[in-house]
VOMAR-13747 format. One record per residue (C-alpha): residue number from 1; residue in one letter; x, y, z. Coordinates in Angstrom, 3 decimals, decimal comma, always signed. Layout:
BEGIN
k  r  east  north  up
NUM  A  X  Y  Z
...
This chain:
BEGIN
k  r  east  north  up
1  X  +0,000  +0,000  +0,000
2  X  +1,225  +3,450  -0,410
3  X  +1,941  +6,120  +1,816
4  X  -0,560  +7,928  +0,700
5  X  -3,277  +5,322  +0,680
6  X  -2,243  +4,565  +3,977
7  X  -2,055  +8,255  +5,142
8  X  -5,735  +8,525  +4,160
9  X  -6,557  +5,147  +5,626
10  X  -5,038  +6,511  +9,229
11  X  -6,825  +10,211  +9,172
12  X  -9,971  +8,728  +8,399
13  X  -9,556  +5,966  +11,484
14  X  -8,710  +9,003  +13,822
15  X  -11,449  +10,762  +12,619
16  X  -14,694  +10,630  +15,259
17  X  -17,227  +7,821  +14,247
18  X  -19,480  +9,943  +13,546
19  X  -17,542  +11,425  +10,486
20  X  -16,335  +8,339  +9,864
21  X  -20,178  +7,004  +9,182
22  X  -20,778  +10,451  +6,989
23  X  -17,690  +9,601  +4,876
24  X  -18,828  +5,836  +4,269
25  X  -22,396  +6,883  +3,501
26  X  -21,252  +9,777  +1,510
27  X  -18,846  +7,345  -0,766
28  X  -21,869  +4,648  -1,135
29  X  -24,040  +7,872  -2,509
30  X  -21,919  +8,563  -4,791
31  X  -21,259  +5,103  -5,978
32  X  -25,125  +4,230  -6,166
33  X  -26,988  +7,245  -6,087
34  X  -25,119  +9,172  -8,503
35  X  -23,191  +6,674  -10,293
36  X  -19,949  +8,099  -10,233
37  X  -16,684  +6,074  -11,333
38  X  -14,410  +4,447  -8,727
39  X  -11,386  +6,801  -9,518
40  X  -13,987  +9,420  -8,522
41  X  -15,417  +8,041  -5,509
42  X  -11,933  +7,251  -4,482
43  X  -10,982  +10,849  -5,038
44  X  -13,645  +12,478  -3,253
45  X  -13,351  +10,650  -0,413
46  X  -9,672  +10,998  -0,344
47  X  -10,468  +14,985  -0,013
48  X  -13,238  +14,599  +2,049
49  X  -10,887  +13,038  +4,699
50  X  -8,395  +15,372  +4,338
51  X  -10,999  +18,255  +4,806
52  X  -12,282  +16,505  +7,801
53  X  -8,944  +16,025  +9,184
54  X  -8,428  +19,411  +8,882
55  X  -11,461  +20,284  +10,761
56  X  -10,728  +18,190  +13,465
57  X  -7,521  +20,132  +14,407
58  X  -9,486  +23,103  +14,354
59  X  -11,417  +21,939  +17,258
60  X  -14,266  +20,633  +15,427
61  X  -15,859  +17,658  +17,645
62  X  -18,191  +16,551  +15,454
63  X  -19,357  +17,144  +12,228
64  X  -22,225  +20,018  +12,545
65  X  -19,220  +22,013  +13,794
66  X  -18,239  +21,948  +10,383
67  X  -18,221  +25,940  +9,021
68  X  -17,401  +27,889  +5,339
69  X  -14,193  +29,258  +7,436
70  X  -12,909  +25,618  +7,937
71  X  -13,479  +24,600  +4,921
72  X  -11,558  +27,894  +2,876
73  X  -9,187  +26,930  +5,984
74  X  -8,254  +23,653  +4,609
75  X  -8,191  +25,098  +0,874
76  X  -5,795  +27,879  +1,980
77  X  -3,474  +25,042  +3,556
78  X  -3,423  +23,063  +0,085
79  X  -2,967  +25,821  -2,020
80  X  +0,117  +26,420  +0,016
81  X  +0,965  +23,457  -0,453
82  X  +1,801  +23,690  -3,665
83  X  -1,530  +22,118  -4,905
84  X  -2,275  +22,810  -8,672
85  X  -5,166  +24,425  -9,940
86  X  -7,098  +21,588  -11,207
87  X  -6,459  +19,794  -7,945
88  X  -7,868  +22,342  -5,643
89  X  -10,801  +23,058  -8,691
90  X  -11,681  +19,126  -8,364
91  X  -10,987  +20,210  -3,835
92  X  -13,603  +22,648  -3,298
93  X  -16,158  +20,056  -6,103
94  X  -15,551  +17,954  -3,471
95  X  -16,306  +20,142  -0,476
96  X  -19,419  +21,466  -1,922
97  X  -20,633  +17,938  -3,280
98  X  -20,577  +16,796  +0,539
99  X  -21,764  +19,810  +1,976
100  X  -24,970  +20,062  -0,355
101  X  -25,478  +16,242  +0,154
102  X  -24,863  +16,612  +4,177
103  X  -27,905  +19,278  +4,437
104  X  -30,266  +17,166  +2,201
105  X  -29,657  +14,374  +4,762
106  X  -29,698  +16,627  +7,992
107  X  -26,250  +15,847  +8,698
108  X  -25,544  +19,482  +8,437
109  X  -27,900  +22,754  +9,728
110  X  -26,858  +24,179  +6,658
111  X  -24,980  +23,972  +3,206
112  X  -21,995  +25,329  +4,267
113  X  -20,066  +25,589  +1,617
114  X  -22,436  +26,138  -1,391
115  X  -20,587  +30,326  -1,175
116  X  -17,839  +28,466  -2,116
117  X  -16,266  +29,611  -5,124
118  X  -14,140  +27,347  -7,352
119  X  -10,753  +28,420  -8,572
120  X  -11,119  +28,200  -12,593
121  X  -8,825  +25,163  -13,779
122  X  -6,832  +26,017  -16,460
123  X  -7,601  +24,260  -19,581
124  X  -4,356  +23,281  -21,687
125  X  -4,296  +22,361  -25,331
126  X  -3,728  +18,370  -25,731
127  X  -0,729  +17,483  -27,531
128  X  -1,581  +15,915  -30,578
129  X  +0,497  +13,756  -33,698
130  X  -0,343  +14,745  -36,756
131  X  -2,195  +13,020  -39,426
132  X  +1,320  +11,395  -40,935
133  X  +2,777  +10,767  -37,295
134  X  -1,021  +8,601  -36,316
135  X  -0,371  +6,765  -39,550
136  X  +3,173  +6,059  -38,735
137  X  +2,109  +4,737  -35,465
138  X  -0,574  +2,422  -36,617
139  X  +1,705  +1,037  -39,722
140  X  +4,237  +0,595  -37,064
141  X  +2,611  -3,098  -35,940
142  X  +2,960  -4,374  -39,416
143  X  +6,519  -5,726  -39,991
144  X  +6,881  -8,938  -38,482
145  X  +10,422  -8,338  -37,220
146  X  +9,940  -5,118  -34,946
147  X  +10,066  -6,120  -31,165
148  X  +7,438  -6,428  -29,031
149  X  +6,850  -2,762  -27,553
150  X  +4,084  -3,293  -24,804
151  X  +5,050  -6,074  -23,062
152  X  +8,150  -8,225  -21,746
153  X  +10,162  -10,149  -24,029
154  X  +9,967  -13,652  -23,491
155  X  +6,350  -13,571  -23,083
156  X  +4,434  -16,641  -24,917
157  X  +2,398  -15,758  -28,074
158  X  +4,534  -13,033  -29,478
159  X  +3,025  -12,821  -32,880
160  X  -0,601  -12,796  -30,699
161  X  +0,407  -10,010  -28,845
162  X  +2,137  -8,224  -31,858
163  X  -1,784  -8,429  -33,690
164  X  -3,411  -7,507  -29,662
165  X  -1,165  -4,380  -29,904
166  X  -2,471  -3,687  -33,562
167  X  -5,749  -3,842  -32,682
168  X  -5,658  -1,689  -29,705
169  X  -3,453  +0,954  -31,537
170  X  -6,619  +0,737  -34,165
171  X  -9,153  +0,945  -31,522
172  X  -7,625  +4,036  -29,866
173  X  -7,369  +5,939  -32,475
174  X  -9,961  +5,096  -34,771
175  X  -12,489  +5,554  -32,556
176  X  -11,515  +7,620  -29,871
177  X  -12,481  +5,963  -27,183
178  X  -11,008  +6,143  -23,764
179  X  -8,339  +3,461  -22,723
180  X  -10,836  +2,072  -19,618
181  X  -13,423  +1,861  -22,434
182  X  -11,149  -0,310  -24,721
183  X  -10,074  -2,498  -22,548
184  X  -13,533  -2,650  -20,787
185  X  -14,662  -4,156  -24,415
186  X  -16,295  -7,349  -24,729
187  X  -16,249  -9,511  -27,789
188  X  -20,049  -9,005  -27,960
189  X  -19,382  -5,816  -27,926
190  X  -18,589  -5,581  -31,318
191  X  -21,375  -5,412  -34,135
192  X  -19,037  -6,360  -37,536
193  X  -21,825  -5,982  -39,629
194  X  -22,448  -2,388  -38,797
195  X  -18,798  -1,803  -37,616
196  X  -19,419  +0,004  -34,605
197  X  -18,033  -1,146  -30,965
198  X  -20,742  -0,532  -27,732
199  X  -18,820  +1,432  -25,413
200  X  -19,704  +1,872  -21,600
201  X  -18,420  +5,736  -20,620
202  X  -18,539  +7,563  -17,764
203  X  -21,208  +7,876  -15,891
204  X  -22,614  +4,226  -17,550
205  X  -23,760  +6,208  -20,243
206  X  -23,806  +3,877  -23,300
207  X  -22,792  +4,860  -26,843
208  X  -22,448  +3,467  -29,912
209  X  -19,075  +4,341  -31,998
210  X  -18,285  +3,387  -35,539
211  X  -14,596  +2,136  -36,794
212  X  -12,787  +1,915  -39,796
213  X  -11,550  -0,528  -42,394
214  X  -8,045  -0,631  -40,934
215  X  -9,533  -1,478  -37,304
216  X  -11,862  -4,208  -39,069
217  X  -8,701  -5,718  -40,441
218  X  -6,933  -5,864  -37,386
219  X  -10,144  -7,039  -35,537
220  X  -10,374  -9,572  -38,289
221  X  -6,270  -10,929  -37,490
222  X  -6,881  -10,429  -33,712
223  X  -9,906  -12,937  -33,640
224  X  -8,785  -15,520  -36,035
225  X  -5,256  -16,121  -35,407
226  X  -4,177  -13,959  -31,940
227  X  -7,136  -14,042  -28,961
228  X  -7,153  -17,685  -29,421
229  X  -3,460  -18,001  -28,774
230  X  -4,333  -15,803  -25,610
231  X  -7,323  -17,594  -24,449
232  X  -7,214  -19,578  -21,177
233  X  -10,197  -20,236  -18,209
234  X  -9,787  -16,670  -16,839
235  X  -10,106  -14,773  -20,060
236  X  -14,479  -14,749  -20,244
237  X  -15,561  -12,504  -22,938
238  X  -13,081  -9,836  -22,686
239  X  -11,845  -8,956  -26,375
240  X  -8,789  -7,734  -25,574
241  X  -6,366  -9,670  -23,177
242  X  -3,114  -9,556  -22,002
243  X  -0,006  -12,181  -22,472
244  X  -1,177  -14,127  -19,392
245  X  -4,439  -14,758  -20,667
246  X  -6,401  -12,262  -18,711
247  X  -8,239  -8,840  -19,634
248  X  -6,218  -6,138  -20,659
249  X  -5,241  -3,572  -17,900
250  X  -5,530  +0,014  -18,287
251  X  -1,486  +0,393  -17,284
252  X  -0,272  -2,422  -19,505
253  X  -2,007  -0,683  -22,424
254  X  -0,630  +2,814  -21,753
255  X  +3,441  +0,872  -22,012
256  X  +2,074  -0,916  -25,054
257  X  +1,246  +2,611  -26,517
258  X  +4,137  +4,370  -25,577
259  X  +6,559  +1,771  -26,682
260  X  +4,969  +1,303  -30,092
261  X  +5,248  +5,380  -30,273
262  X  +9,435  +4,905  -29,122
263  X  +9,526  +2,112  -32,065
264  X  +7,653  +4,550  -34,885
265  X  +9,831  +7,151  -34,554
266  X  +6,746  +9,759  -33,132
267  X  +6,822  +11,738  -30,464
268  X  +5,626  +10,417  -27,506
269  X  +1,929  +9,815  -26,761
270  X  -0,493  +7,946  -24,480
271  X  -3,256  +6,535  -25,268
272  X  -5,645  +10,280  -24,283
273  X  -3,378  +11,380  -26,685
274  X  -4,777  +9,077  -29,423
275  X  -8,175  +10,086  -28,604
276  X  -7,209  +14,047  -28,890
277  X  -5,378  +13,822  -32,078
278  X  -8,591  +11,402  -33,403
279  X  -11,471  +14,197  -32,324
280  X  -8,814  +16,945  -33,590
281  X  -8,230  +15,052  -37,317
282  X  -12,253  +14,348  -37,525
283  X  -12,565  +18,199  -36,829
284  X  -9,787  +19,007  -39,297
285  X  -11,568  +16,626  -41,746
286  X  -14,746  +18,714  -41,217
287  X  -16,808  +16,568  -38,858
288  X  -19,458  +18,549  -36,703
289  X  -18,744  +19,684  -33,766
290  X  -22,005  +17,448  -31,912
291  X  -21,043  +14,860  -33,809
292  X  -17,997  +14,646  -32,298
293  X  -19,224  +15,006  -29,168
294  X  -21,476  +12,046  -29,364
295  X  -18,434  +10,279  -30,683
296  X  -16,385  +10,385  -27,410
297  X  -18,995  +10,280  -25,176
298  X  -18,732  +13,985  -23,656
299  X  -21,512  +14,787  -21,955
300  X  -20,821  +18,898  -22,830
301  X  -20,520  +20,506  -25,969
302  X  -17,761  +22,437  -23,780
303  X  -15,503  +19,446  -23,035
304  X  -15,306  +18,827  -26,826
305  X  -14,732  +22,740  -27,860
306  X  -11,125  +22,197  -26,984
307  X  -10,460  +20,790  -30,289
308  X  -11,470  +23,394  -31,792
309  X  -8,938  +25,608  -30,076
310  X  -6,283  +23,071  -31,281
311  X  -7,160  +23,059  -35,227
312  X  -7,003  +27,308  -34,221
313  X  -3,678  +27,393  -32,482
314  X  -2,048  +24,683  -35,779
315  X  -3,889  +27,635  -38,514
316  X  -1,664  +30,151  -36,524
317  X  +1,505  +28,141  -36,379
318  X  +1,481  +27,462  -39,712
319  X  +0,476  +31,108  -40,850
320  X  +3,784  +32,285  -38,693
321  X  +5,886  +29,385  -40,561
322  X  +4,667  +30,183  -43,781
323  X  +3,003  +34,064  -44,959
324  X  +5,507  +36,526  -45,531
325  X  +3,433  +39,038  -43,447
326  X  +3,312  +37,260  -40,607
């Protein structure tokens, strides 16, 4: 376990047991209630511990003692900290999701931190490849004799795990799709008539996302010659799987991604990466906007706008490179 796991682990055994029933309850609301993702839940509550730590030193016995001057408290401390501005934006979300869901239950008199204002996370541009440095990438996986990038050598199945890499390079980028969702995929998942994969977001939204010739291909090679060589008791229904037989972890594919990127000759990318430089090239290619954003599953026009700024800010770069006015 880390020591940061087992930091949070510790503060939120000291806590009193009366916060440490809030926290619990609060976590199962926002895993049922509101359906939010593990990596979510597990962040909140993470803050929400550390907030509640923070109270307690401040002489707060129990939790109706919590105020709006603890909780800015407890954001001054991180920000001095040294806490970046999307942390202590995703912070104070946290602070006024439990505080709003603490007065609905009666734990709290009052919301107390619903004044709270967020501090505006800024937004960078995703790096992207460009349309020649994708292709490079994907055409990387062909030649028989180019060493496995993703995984150990020595593994068994090489020329299975060569096509699995294929395949997920195709996935990533030809749909767009998030690396959880790929490897999250099912074999009955995909519909090879339509070519389109069923992908389970965030939030459990479900979408439907189409895929390309290239992707069919290396679907096609994956299912008849590599999953098979793959396949053991443990694998179920998973579509993509790793050398051991089992589904495909989020971390293994990010290494498989950034080794195949070391191999082509690209600059590096992970596999967010992919899905930027896909929504930025439909864009580019003169996709709509919404259509986009049904594509990767955003559930705001306003997440997906940021493409838009990156097709703006590659018009200017090349206008500096290349009018003489410039």
């Amino acid at each position: 376990m880390s020591q940061r796991r087992r930091g949070t682990r510790d503060a939120h055994a000291e806590l009193p047991a009366s916060m440490r029933e809030a926290v619990d309850d609060f976590a199962d609301h926002l895993s049922r209630a509101r359906n939010r993702s593990v990596h979510t839940v597990r962040a909140y509550v993470t803050d929400l511990v550390s907030l509640l730590d923070h109270a307690v030193r401040m002489g707060c016995a129990e939790l109706p003692e919590l105020d709006l001057a603890v909780v800015r408290s407890w954001l001054a401390k991180q920000r001095t900290m040294g806490a970046a501005r999307t942390t202590m934006a995703r912070r104070a979300a946290a602070a006024r999701t439990f505080s709003a869901w603490a007065h609905r239950t009666g734990l709290l008199a009052d919301d107390v931190a619903a004044p709270l204002a967020s501090p505006r996370a800024r937004r960078e541009l995703p790096t992207v490849l460009r349309a020649d440095q994708a292709a490079a990438l994907m055409e990387a996986t062909r030649p028989a004799d180019v060493p496995q990038a993703g995984e150990p050598a020595g593994t068994e199945a090489p020329e299975a795990v060569l096509l699995r890499d294929r395949l997920l390079l195709e996935l990533l980028y030809g749909t767009g799709v998030r690396i959880s969702e790929a490897c999250g995929l099912d074999v009955t998942d995909v519909d090879q008539d339509r070519r389109v994969v069923r992908v389970l977001g965030k939030g459990g939204r479900e979408r439907s996302v189409p895929y390309g010739v290239p992707a069919q291909r290396a679907l096609d090679a994956w299912l008849r010659e590599g999953r098979s060589a793959l396949l053991n008791a443990g694998s179920g229904r998973a579509l993509l799987l790793g050398a051991r037989g089992g589904r495909l972890n989020p971390t293994t594919a990010r290494r498989i991604v950034s080794g195949w990127a070391g191999a082509a000759g690209v600059p590096r990318v992970t596999p967010h990466g992919l899905r930027h430089s896909a929504a930025t090239h439909l864009l580019e290619g003169g996709a709509d906007l919404r259509a986009v954003q049904e594509l990767l599953g955003h559930s705001s026009l306003a997440s997906t706008q940021i493409y838009t700024h990156v097709s703006v800010e590659r018009l200017r770069a090349v206008y500096r490179q290349a009018h003489p006015r410039a």
